[in-house]
N, C-alpha and C positions, 0 to 999 in steps of 0.2 A: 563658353568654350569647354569641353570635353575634357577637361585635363586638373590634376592635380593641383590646387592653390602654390604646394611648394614647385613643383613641377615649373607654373611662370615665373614668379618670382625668380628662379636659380634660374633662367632661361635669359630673363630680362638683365640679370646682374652679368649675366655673359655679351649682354651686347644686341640680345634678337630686340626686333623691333613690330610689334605686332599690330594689324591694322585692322579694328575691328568694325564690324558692316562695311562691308568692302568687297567689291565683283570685279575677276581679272577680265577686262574685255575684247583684249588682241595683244598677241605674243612680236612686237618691232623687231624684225631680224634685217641684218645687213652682210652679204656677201654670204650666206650660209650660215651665220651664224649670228644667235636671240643677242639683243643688245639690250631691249626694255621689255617694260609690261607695263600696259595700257590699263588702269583701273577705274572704277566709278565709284564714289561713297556711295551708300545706301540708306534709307532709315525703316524706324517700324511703320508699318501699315495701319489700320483699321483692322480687329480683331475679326475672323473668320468667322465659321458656324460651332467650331471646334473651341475657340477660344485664343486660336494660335497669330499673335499679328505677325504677318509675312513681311518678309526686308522688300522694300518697294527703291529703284534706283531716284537718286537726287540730280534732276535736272541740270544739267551744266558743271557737275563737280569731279567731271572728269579730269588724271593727273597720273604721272608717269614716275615710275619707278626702276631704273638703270640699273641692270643686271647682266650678270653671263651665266648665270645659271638658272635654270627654272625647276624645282621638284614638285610632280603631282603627289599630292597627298590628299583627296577630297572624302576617304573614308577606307572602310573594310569590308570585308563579306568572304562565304564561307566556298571552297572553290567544291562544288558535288559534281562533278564530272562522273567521278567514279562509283556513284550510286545512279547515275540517269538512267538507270535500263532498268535497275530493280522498284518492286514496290514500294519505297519508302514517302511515305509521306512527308511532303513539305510544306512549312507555315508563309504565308505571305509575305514574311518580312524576308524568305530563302535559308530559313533555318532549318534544319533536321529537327521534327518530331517527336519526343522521346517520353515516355511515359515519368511522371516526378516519381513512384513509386519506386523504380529499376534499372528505369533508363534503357528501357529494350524498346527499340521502334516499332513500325508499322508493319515490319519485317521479323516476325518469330527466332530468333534467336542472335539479333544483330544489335546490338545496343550503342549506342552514343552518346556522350557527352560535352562538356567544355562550350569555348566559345561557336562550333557550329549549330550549338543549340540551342542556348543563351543569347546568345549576339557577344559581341566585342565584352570580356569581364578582365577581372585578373587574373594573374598565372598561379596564385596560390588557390581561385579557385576550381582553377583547369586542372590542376593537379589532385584537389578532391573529386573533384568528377572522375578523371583515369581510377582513384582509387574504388571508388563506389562503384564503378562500374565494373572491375574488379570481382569485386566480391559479388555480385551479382550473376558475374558469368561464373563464378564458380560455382553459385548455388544451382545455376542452370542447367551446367555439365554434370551436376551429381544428385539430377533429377530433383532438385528441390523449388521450394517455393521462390522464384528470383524476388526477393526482396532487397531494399536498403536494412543497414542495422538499428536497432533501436533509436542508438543515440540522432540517428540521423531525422527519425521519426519525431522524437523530443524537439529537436531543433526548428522543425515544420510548426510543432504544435506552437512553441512558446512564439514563433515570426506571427502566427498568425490570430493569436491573443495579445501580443506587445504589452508583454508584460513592462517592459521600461518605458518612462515617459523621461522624455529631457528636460520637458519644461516643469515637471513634477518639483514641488521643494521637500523631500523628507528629511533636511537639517545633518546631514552628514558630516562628523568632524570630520578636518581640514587632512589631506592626503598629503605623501610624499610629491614631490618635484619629478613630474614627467624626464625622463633624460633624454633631450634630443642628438640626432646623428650625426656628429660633425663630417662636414666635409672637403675635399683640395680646394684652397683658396682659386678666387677668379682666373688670376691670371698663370697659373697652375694648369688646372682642365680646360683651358679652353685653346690648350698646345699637346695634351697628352689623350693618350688610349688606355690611362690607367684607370682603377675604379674609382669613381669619385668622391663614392660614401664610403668613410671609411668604418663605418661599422660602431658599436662599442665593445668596450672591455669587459672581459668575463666577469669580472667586479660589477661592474655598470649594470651589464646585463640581468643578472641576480638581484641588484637594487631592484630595477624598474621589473621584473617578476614579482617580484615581493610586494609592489606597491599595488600592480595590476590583479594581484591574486588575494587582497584582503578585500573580501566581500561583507557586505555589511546587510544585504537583504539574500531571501532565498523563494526559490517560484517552487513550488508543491504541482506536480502533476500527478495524475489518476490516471493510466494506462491501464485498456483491456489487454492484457497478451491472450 
């Protein structure tokens, strides 16, 4: 499932109940309005050409689940209405095409970023794409070379040499204690609209900077400018 380890866990301590390989197969309504939903278990298949085993339904293990509400949520995608007329290239998955250098499309001076380009990411990295993209159109507007910044350049290089390995043992004394995010107990949030995570304390915060910013190795790169 697509989602956060802590995301289910804090989902599941509220109460959701989640039914995994599992296909809704008819919505039981009465007088106007949905009473059940009709579902089927499913299991893996026989691996494809691809590698991928496809959920195939299990004969007879059909089973109902009583409800009055139904919300679809079966994914996302990028809504381009508003590029359909122009040239912009689109990739088969329905993403907008964007150069990784600039992030300028197929379209001379139109750039994009974030999740229409990506697919579905997080928001801290949607927000470096607005930025990058950003600067980019400003090197554009003032006839410059539209590039990303160095550092963003560095960041390509070291993804693409992985300099870190996880399973690597280089014997590292023992670090400070991670400080994780407390948050409104159960029966708290799951009555309220208030924020759940309550964050840490500027004290805290500082710790676990401190802890996350003692490096103990360093990556050497050789850049042409």
């Amino acid at each position: 499932m697509p989602a956060d380890e802590v995301e289910i866990r804090e989902a599941e301590e509220e109460g959701i109940a989640f039914h995994y390989l599992t296909l809704p197969k008819r919505i039981i309504a009465d007088d106007g309005a949905v009473r059940s939903v009709e579902c089927i278990r499913m299991e893996l298949g026989e691996p494809d050409a691809s590698g991928r085993r496809r959920p195939v339904p299990v004969e007879g293990s059909e089973f109902i689940i009583e409800t009055d509400v139904i919300i679809s949520a079966i994914g996302q995608d990028s809504d381009l209405f508003l590029i359909s007329g122009e040239p912009i290239a689109v990739s088969k998955w329905g993403t907008v095409q964007a150069d990784e250098n600039n992030l300028m499309t197929s379209l001379a001076g139109i750039f994009s970023g974030g999740d229409c380009v990506t697919g579905p990411a997080s928001l801290v990295e949607a927000l470096a794409a607005g930025r990058d993209a950003a600067l980019t159109i400003d090197r554009y507007l003032s006839d410059a070379d539209p590039e990303l910044p160095t550092y963003r350049k560095l960041e390509k290089y070291v993804n693409k040499v992985k300099v870190f390995d996880k399973d690597e043992k280089i014997g590292l004394l023992g670090g400070r204690i991670r400080r994780h995010i407390e948050c409104l107990p159960v029966e708290t949030r799951i009555r309220t609209f208030e924020e759940v995570d309550l964050g840490l304390s500027a004290a805290a915060a500082i710790q676990d900077a401190e802890r996350c910013l003692r490096c103990y190795r360093i990556a050497l790169l050789a850049v042409n400018e």
